[in-house]
N, C-alpha and C positions, 0 to 999 in steps of 0.2 A: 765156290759156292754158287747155285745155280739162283739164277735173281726172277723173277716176273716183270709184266709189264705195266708200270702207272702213269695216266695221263691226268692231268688236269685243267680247265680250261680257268686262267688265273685272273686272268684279263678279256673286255671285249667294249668294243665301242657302246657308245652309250644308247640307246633305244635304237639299234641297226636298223630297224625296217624301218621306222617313223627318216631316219637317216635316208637312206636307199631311194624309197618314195619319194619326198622334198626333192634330193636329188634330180629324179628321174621325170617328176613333174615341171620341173625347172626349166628345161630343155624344149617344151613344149608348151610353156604357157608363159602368157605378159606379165601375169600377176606378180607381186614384188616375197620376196622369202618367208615373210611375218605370216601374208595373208596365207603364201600355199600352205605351211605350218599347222595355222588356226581352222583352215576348212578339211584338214581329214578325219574322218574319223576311220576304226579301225577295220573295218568293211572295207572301205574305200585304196588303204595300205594295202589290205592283201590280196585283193585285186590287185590295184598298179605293180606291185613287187611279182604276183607271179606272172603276169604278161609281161614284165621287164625280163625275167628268167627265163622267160619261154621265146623271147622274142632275140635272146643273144645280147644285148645295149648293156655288155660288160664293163665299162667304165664306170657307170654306173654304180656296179657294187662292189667299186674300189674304196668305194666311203667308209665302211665298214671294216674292223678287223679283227681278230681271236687269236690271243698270245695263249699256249700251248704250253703246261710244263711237262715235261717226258722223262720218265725216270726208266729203269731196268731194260734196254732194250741195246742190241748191240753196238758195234762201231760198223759194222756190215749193212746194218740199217740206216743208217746217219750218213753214209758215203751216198744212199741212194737218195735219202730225204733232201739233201744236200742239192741234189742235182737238181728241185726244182726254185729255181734260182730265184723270183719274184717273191723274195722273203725274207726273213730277218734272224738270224742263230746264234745262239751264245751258246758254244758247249764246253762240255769242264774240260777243263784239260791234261793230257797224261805228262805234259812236260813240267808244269807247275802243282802236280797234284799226285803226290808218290803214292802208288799201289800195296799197299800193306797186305791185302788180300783182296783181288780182286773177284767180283762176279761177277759171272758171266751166262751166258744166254745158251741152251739145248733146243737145238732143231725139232719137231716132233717126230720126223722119221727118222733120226737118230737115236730119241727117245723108245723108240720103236723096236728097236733090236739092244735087250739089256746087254751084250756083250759089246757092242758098239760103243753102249752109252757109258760103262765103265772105261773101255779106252780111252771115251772123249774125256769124261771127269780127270783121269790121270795125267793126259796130257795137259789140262790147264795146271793141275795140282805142281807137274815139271814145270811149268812153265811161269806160275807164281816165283817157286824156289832159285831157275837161274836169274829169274828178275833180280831177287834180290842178293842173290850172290853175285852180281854182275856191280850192281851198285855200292857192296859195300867193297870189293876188289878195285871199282874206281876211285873211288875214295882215298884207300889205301895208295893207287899211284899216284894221284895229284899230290898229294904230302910227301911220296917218297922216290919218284921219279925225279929227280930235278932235271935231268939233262931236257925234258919234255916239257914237263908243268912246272915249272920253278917260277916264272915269273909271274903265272896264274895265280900261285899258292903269295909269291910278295905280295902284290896287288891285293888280294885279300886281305892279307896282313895290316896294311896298313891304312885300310879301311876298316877294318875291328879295331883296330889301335894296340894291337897285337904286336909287344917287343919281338925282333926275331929272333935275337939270344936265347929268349927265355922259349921260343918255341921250337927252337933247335936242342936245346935242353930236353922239351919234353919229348920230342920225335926220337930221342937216343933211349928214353927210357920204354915207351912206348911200341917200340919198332915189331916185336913180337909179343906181343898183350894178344890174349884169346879173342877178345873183345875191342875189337882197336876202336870202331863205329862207335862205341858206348862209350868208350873213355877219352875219344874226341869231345863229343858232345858233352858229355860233362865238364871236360876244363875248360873249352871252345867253342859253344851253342851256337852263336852266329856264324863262324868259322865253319864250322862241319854241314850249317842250315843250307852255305852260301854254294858248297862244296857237292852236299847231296842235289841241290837243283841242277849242278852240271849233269852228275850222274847218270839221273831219272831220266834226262830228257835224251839220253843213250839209251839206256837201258830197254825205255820203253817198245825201240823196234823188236821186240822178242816177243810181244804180244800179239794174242792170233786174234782178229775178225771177230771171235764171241765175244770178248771185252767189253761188261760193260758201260755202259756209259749214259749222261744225261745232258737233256740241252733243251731249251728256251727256242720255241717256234712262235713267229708271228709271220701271219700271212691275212692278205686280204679274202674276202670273199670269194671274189674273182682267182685268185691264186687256188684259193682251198678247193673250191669247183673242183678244176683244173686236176688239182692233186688227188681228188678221190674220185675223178673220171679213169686215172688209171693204174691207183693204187686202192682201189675199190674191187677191181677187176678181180677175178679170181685167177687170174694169169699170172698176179704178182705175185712176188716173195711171201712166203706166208706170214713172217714176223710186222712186214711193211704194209701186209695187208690188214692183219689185225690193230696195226697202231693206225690205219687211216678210217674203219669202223668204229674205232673206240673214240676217235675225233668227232665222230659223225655222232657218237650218243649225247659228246660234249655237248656238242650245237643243239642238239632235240632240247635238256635241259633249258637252254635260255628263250632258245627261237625255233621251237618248231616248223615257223613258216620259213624260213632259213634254210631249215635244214633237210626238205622239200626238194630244197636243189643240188642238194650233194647223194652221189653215189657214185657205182658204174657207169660206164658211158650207158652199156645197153639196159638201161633202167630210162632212160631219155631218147633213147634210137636204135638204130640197126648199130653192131657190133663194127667196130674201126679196126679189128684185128685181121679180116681177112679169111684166109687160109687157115690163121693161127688162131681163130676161134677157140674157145673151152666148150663150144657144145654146152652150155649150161646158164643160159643167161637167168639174170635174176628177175624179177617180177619186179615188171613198168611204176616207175610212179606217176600217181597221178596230180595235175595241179590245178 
């Protein structure tokens, strides 16, 4: 099932700029925290902040910071988000977190050619199916493999508090049941629960890159810059560039003067790519 992209900005420091300024006045004045505080007013903030932004004294607006929640967006994207390391991630996990039907993410130039985009659909649709038939065939050998998993499957045992007699019993009646997954879990719930989490986290390398997935960003200002200086670009991944835009409207909502400093690089200067320019820079902001 093909997913979209949702972001939400769930969290953020509390009055960032009045933050940022304090900060930033700090640094150059004798006056004690209370007074720098008491004598700004909001004039005064968005001056110092954008000559702090223009001026580069990025420590500065590490005071600051926006936790991010990200829903529909793949595991292709998250490999690259990943890489900008000054940051903080909690993403779900496919090893504790079994795939029933997973969704997943269409390219737009995939989208683009419908004969394409039916291939791609089918392959996740195979590729939901051996998941899951990969998982309940594990299953199956850890209860009936013994020369392999026997000790895995005691161990279990006698953590559920699972007589073996009586589950030697039911493994004879059970061995060829249609249904052996279903009729585990019904006499066995924790047993089978303990059993499917080995599975999953097998299973799961059968899954392609569109997968997908969600996860918890928090980064500083300083960081987020940083990230939409070149995930902003129109150079990047298109998915990663649309989730670093949709961050960027986050910020407008709270802090318009904030969000003044995020974009492309060349929204801020000449293009750092070179060679490899898009030819297509965005229009300057100004501050």
């Amino acid at each position: 099932m093909e997913t979209k992209l949702k972001v939400k900005l769930i969290s953020h420091t509390m009055n960032p700029e009045l933050v940022i300024a304090t900060a930033g006045k700090l640094c150059y004045s004798p006056s004690n925290i209370d007074d720098l505080m008491e004598k700004q007013t909001d004039e005064s903030i968005e001056r110092f902040v954008n000559m702090i932004t223009s001026i580069g004294h990025g420590s500065v607006l590490e005071h600051t910071s926006f936790t991010f929640g990200i829903e529909g967006v793949s595991r292709s994207l998250t490999h690259q988000l990943v890489r900008h390391r000054i940051a903080s991630y909690s993403q779900q996990s496919q090893r504790y977190v079994k795939e029933t039907q997973f969704e997943y993410v269409i390219p737009q130039d995939i989208k683009n050619n419908k004969v394409l985009e039916e291939s791609y659909k089918k392959h996740m649709e195979d590729s939901q199916k051996l998941y899951d038939e990969i998982v309940d065939k594990l299953i199956y050998d850890y209860v009936y493999n013994e020369e392999v998993y026997g000790k895995v499957v005691d161990i279990q045992l006698k953590k559920c508090k699972i007589s073996k007699e009586e589950f030697i019993s039911w493994k004879e009646e059970n061995k060829f049941a249609d249904k052996f997954v279903e009729s585990l879990r019904n006499s066995y719930k924790r047993l089978c629960s303990t059993l499917e989490k080995k599975a999953i986290e097998n299973a799961r390398y059968i899954f392609p890159n569109a997968c997908e997935t969600k996860i918890i960003c928090t980064m500083n200002l300083r960081s987020l810059i940083n990230f939409c200086h070149h995930r902003c670009c129109r150079r990047a991944q298109e998915e990663i560039n649309q989730l670093a835009w949709t961050m960027v409207e986050e910020i407008e909502k709270v802090s318009p003067l904030l969000a003044k400093s995020l974009g492309a690089s060349c929204q801020f200067g000449p293009c750092p790519e070179g060679d490899m320019c898009c030819m297509m820079p965005y229009e300057k902001k100004n501050k």
